[in-house]
C-alpha positions in Angstrom: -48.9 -57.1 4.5 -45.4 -56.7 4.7 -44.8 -60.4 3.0 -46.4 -58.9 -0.2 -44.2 -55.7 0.2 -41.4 -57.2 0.1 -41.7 -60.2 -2.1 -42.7 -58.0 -5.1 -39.4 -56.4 -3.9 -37.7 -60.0 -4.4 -39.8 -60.0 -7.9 -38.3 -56.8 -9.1 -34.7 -58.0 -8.1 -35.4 -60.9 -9.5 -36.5 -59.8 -13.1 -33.8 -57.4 -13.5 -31.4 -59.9 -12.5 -33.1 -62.5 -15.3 -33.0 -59.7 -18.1 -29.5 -58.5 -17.1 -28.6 -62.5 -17.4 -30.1 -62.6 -20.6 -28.3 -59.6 -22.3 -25.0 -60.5 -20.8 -25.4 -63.9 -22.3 -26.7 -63.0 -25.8 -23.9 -60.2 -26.2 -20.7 -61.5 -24.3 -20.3 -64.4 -26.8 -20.5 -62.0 -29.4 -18.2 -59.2 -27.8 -15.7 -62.0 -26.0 -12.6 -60.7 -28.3 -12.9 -56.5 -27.4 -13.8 -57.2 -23.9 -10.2 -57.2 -22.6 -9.3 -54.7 -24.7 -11.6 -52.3 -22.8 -11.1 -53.7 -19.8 -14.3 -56.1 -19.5 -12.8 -59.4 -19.9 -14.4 -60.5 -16.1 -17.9 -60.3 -18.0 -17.1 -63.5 -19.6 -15.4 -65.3 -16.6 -17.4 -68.9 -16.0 -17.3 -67.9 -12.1 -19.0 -64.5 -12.9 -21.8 -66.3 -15.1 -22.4 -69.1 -12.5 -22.5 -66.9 -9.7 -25.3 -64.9 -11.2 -27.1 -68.3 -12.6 -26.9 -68.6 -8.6 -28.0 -65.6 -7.5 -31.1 -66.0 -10.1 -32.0 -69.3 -8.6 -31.8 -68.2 -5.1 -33.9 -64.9 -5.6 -36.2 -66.7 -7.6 -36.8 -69.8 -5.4 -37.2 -67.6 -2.4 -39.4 -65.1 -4.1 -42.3 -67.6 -6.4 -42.0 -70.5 -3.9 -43.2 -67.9 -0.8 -45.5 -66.4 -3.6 -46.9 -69.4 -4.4 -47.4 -71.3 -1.0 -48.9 -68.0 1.0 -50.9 -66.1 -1.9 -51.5 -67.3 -5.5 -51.3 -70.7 -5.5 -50.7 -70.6 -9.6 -48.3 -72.9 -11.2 -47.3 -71.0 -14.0 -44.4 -69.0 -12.2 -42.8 -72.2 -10.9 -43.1 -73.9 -14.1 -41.4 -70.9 -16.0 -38.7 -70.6 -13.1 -37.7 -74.6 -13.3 -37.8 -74.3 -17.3 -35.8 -71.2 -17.9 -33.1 -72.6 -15.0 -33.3 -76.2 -17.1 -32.6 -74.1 -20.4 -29.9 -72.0 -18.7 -28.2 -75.3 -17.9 -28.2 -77.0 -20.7 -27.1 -74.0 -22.9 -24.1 -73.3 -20.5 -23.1 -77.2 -20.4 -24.5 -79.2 -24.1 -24.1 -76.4 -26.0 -21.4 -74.2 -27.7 -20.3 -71.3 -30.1 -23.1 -68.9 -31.0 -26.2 -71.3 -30.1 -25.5 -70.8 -26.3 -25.6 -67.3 -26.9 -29.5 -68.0 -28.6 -30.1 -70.6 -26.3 -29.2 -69.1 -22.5 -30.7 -66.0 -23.2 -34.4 -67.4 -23.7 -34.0 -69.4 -20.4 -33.0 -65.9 -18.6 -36.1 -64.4 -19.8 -38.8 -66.9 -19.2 -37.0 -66.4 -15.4 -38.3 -62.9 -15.9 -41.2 -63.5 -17.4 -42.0 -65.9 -14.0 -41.0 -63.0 -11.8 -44.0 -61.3 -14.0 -46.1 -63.1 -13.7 -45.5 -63.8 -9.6 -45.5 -60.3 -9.2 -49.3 -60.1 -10.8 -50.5 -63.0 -9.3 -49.3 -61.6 -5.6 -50.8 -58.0 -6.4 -54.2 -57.9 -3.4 -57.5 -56.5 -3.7 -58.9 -55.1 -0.2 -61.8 -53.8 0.0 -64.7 -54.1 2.3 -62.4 -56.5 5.1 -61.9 -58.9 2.8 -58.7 -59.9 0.8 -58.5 -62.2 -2.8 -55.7 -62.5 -4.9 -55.9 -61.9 -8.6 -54.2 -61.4 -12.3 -54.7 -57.6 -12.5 -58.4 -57.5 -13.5 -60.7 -54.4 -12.9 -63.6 -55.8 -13.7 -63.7 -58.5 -10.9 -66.6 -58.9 -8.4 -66.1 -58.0 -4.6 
């Protein structure tokens, strides 16, 4: 089915884009007075940051809310997509100093962690003409 195809496309995307968020956010904070010095001082430009906090959201929106309403039918991604965006926010806008960079990070990784566990939840089992959706089990019953 090409929906399947290429959402766990979207899922890849979308988990490299959540880890790459989370990294960026742990270490720029901590790098933020060499990074002009080498040359990197867009990587801690607000628009940069917000842009990507965008991109995340759009990817993963698109990607677990088709997941979830045409195959799996799990909450677990959604509520690990609307917890690590609620975390993102409220680390870039309530908190400061070297807590934002604990704090962001853990929101950009339970976005990858929802991309995960979309991804597993939207892997098929054919066999026989029939179709069921599952967590990665061998051992299920056809």
């Amino acid at each position: 089915m090409i929906f399947e195809k290429g959402n766990s496309k979207l899922d890849s995307v979308g988990m490299t884009a959540s880890v790459l968020c989370a990294i960026h956010c742990a270490i720029v904070p901590i790098l933020i007075t060499f990074l002009p010095l080498v040359g990197l001082g867009f990587l801690a430009n607000p628009v940069l940051e917000w842009s990507m906090i965008i991109f995340a959201f759009f990817i993963g929106v698109y990607a677990i809310g088709l997941s979830y309403t045409h195959t799996h039918h799990k909450p677990l991604p959604v509520f690990l997509l609307i917890g690590g965006f609620v975390i993102i926010i409220i680390g870039h806008v309530f908190v400061s100093g070297w807590h934002e960079a604990l704090v962001v990070p853990i929101g950009g990784l339970m976005i990858a962690t929802a991309h995960f566990f979309n991804f597993r939840y939207s892997g098929s089992c054919r066999q026989s003409g029939h179709s069921h959706y599952h967590l990665g089990d061998s051992q299920h019953k056809h």
